[in-house]
C-alpha positions, 0 to 999 in steps of 0.5 A: 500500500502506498505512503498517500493510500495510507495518509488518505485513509487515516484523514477521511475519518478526520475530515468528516469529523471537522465537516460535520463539525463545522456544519453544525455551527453553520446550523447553530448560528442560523438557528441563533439568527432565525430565533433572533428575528422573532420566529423563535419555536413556541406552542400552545398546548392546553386542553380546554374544556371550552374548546372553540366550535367546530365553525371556528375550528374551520375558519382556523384550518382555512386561514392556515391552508391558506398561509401554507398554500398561498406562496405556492399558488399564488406565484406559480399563477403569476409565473414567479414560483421559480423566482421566489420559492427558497432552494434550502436542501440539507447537507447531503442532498442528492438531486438536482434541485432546480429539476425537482423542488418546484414539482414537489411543491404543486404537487403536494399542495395540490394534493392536500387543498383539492377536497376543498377546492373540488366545494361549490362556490357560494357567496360566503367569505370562505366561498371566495378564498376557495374561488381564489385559490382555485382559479389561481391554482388553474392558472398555475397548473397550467403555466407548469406544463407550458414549455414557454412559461417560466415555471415550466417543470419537465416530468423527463430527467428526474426520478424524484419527477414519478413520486410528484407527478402522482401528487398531482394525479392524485389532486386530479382524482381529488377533484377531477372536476374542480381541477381537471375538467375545467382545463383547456384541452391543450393543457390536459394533452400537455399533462398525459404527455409528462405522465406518459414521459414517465414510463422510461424510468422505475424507482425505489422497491418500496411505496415507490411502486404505488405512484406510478400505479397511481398515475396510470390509474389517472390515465384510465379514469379519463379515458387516455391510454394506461399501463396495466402492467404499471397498475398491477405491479404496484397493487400487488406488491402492496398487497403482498406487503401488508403485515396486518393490523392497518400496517403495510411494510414499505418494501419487502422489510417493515419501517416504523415511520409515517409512509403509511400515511404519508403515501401507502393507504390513501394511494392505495384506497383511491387507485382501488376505488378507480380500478373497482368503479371499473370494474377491474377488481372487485368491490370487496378488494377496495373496501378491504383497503377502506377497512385497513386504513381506517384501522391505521387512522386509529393508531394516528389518532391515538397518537395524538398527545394530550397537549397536540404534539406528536412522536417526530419517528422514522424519516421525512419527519420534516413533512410535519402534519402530512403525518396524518393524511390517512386519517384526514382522508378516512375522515373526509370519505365518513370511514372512522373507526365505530368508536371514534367520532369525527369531532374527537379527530376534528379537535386532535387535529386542530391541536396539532395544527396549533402547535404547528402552524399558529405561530411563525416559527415553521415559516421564514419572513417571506412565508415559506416552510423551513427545513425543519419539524417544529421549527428551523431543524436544518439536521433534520433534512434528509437526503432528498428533502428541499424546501418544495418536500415540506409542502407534504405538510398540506395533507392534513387539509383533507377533511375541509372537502366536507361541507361546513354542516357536516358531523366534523365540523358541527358535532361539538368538541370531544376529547380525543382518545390519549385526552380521555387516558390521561384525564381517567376518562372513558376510553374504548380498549383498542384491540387488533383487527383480522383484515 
């Protein structure tokens, strides 16, 4: 072995030493300069017994959608998202993040306000926010396809271009005719085009799989040409993967993270409520799927602490409240568990966005997330997160595509379940399911 073999490696283990050393007091003094210009973390987490009505909840939950969403819709309408959304990525990312953040952010906002934009317009204050922030998000899905516009996002090159690309699909199938059916034909035809580009590439061997059946199963519910085979293989090895009780393993070997509900059960429920309506599978497969995220959303909703906070595991912890997607969407399609009421999950979740999102401290002085789960955690970014991956946060929006007078909003506030634990209050005995 030569003399500069030997020297190289006795000083990688030295060098990465004093790299992560010197990235962490880059970290420190920006959390010091992020702290100092006032958006320092703070919480509110008291249970009241006074807590606000179900309508007050709603204006807070809209108000909120509203500041995350808004800096996405609003510039890509105008053609400025690449002008002025942040690029923060943390220290090992990957990708070329030119090529994947913004598509990160359509589709993820997307995704999480199309039950509520897909609402009637009506004359109410709410009713014009929606108007707004539709017509806006119209604009702007179109400028995304145009190769002439500024914020044009080309699903070609990247990997990373599959998993967003099923967002948005997904948003569509959210709202097909809220956001689908009102585009001009161009635009659609621009859509399938960047859909279809994606059938030159496969991803990872995990939940990967279900966005490009996601996708697909798009394709067929507007009458364009799919890929079964791209169908098939994504509901199958899900179907091979689940390990029971509402958990599927992401892969062939389990992860105790959030993809269960950040990706697995609300994909996996909506391509099999296509393929059904369509008679491709029977109805008892997606009501099966149905059962078993609704058992899902039980452990969600148990985990909501008293006080509104939330155990920050696995990875992708900074996609913050897109933690519990599965149990937005099982509120939003009426399918809870029997011993859990809607306004028990209405006030659980409306802690968490408190705690959240009521202060500024997730959000830069422009209004834009940061990298983070509760605050500015830069360390906490994994390796392909950039500031367009925290807009996942926007899943936890759901429940808004039901009406104001429905059970989750109008019934009034009830504990949620670890509340009645820890207060000796009645509690139903959580047991395991067969499905």
């Amino acid at each position: 072995m030569s003399i500069k073999s030997i020297f190289k490696i006795c000083i990688s283990p030295l060098r990465r030493k004093v790299g992560a050393y010197i990235q962490q007091k880059r970290w420190n003094a920006k959390i010091d300069e992020y702290k100092q210009s006032g958006h320092a973390t703070k919480s509110n987490f008291v249970w009241q017994e006074s807590h606000e009505s179900g309508l007050k909840d709603r204006d807070f939950w809209i108000q909120t959608l509203c500041k995350i969403a808004s800096p996405v819709v609003h510039n890509l309408a105008r053609g400025e998202l690449k002008k002025n959304m942040p690029k923060d990525i943390g220290s090992q990312y990957f990708m070329n993040i030119e090529n994947v953040t913004y598509l990160e952010a359509l589709g993820r906002t997307m995704a999480g306000i199309a039950p509520w934009l897909s609402l009637p317009d009506d004359d109410t204050a709410e009713g014009a926010l929606r108007k707004q922030m539709r017509d806006e998000l119209i604009l702007g899905l179109s400028n995304s396809v145009n190769p002439d516009n500024p914020d044009y996002m080309s699903y070609r090159v990247e990997l990373q271009s599959i998993v967003d690309a099923a967002y948005i699909a997904h948003g569509f199938i959210r709202a097909r005719h809220a956001l689908w059916d009102v585009l001009d034909p161009v635009t659609k035809q621009r859509f399938v085009t960047e859909f279809k580009s994606l059938r030159n590439r496969f991803g990872a061997y995990n939940n990967w799989m279900l966005f490009s059946s996601i996708i697909e199963v798009f394709l067929m519910s507007v009458d364009e040409e799919y890929d079964p085979a791209r169908i098939n293989f994504g509901i199958e090895k899900m179907r091979e993967w689940y390990v029971g009780d509402g958990w599927y393993s992401d892969g062939p070997k389990f992860s105790m993270d959030y993809y269960n509900s950040f990706v697995i059960h609300p994909m996996m429920v909506d391509t099999l409520k296509i393929l059904a309506e369509r008679n491709f599978i029977q109805k008892s497969d997606y009501e099966e799927s149905v059962s078993r995220m609704s058992r899902h959303s039980a452990f969600l909703e148990r985990m909501i602490a008293p006080d509104g906070t939330f155990p920050p595991i696995g990875r992708s912890i900074t996609y913050r409240t897109g933690a519990f997607q599965a149990l937005a969407q099982s509120a939003l399609m009426q399918a809870l568990p029997d011993k859990i009421c809607p306004s028990q999950v209405r006030c659980a979740l409306t802690k968490v966005l408190r705690n959240m999102f009521e202060f500024n401290h997730n959000f830069d002085k422009n209004g834009w997330l940061v990298l983070g789960f509760n605050g500015y955690q830069p360390m906490l970014a994994d390796t392909y997160t950039s500031t367009g991956s925290l807009y996942m946060a926007s899943l936890i929006f759901l429940p808004l595509g039901l009406p104001a007078e429905s059970d989750f909003w109008f019934s009034a506030p009830l504990p949620w379940s670890s509340v009645k634990a820890w207060q000796g209050l009645s509690l139903e005995k959580d047991y395991k399911v067969e499905f």
